[in-house]
N, C-alpha and C positions, 0 to 999 in steps of 0.2 A: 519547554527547556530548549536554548540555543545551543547551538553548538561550542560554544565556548564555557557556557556550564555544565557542561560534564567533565568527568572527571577524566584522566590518564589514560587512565586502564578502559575505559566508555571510549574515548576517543580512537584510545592505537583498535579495539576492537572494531569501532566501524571503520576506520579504514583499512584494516585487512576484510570485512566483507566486501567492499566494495572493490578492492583489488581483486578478489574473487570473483564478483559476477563480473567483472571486466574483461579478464583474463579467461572464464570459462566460457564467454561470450565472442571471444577473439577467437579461440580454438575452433570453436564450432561453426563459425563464421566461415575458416579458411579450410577445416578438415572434415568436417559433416561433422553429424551427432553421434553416428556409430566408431566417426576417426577419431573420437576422443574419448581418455578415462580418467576417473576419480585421480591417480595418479599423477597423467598427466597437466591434471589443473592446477595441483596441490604444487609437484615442481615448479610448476610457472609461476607460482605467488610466492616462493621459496620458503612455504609452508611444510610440515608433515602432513600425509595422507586422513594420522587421528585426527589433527589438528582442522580438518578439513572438515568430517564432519560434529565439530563441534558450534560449526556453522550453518551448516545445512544439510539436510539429512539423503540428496537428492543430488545428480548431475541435474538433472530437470530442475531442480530448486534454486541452485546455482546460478542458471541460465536465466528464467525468470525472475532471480531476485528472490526468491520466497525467504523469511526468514519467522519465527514463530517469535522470537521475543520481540522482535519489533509488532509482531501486531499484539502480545500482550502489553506494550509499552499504549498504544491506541490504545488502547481497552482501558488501561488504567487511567490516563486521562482525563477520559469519557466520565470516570467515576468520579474522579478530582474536583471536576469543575463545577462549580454553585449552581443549587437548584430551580435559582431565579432565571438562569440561562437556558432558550431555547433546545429539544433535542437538535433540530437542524443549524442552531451554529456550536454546541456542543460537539458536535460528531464532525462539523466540519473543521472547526480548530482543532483539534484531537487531529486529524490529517493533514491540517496545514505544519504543525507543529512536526507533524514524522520528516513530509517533504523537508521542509526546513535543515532539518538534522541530516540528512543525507545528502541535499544541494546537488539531485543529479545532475550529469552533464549532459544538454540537447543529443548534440553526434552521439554517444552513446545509448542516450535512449532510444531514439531511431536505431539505431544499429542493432541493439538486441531486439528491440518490437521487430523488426522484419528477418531478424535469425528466429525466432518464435512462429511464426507466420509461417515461414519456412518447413516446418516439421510436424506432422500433426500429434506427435508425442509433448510437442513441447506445449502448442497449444490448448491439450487438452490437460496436461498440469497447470497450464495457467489458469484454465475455466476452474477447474479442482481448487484451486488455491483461493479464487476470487471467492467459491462459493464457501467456501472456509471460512474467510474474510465478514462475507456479509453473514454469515450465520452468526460471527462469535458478536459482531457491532450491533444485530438484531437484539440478539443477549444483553449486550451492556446497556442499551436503551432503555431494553423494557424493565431493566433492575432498575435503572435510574430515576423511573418515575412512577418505578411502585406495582404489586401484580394486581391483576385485577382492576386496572383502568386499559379499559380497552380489549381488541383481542387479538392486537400486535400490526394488524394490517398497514398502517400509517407508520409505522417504524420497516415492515419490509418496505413497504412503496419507497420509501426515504431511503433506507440504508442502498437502495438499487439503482436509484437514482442517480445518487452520489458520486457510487463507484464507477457508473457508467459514464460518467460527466469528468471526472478524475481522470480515468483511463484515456478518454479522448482528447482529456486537455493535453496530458500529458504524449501525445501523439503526434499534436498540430505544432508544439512546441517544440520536438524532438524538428520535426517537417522541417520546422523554420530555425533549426543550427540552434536555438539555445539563446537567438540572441536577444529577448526581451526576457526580462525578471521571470522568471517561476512565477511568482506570487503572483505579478498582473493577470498574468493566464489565468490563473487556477481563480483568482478573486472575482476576474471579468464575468467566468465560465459560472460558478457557483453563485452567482448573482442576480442568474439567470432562473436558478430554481428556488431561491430564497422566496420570493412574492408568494411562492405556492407550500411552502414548509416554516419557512423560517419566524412568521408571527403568533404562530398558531400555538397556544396554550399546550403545556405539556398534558396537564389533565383531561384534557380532550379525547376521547376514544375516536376510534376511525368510524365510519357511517356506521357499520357493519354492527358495529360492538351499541351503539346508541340506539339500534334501530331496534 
């Protein structure tokens, strides 16, 4: 789903999160982590404090971005898509399609990636959160191609993969201002691990599981 197909109320909602991790990310940039509160972020979006965490449950979450319906929004995709369709380009257009819908900005993404860096609080929600991430995409995988084939091994290796190649894409591209397409990055980057995941029969078990 593009961003132009959602609806109103889908639209004004992600750009008030995204004014949000913007803005909790400016704070904390100029006043530390401890120089800023829930409060103060929610003033600066000219939000309410409820209305604040009806986004995210977390200053840490804020800062990082963490938001739970968007990765049920992945998840559900992951379900969506025909079972003729690879898990590894499954999982990965399920991803391409999130970035898509939020179209971050380079400078901002470097900007919070090194406010994160920055704080070992924030870091260690972001590991929190990734491993959140791959646990629940582990989940949707292995529903997707049925229990009992396999003993998930090849869906962790992949979902770990993925995110770690995502992460970095998204890193080099912040590096470099924003100013080549998202998608070439991320296409270039995941193109790279396709040869090793992306042909490969979903009914396939991992060694492990066949051996």
């Amino acid at each position: 789903m593009t961003l132009g197909e959602l609806s109103m109320r889908e639209r004004k909602k992600l750009r008030t999160r995204e004014v949000l991790i913007r803005v909790s990310t400016d704070l904390v940039a100029e006043h530390g982590f401890d120089g800023v509160s829930v409060d103060q972020i929610a003033a600066a979006a000219d939000i309410s404090t409820r209305t604040f965490f009806n986004y995210f449950r977390t200053k840490e979450d804020a800062v990082v971005g963490w938001a739970p319906d968007e990765l049920a929004r992945v998840v559900d995709t992951i379900g969506e898509i025909p079972a003729g369709v690879s898990a590894f380009d499954a999982l990965t257009q399920a991803l391409r399609e999130q970035l898509h819908r939020r179209r971050p900005n380079g400078d901002e993404v470097l900007k919070r990636m090194r406010v994160i860096a920055g704080d070992p609080r924030l870091l260690a929600n972001q590991a929190g959160r990734f491993s959140e991430l791959e646990h629940e995409l582990v989940a949707a995988l292995i529903a997707r191609r049925g229990a009992g084939e396999g003993d998930g091994l090849r869906e962790h290796v992949m979902v770990a993969s993925v995110l770690a190649t995502t992460r970095a894409t998204l890193l080099a591209w912040g590096e470099n201002g924003g100013r080549t397409p998202l998608e070439q990055y991320v296409d270039a980057a995941l193109s790279e691990l396709r040869t090793g995941f992306g042909d490969t029969a979903d009914t396939e078990g991992s060694a492990a599981g066949r051996s």
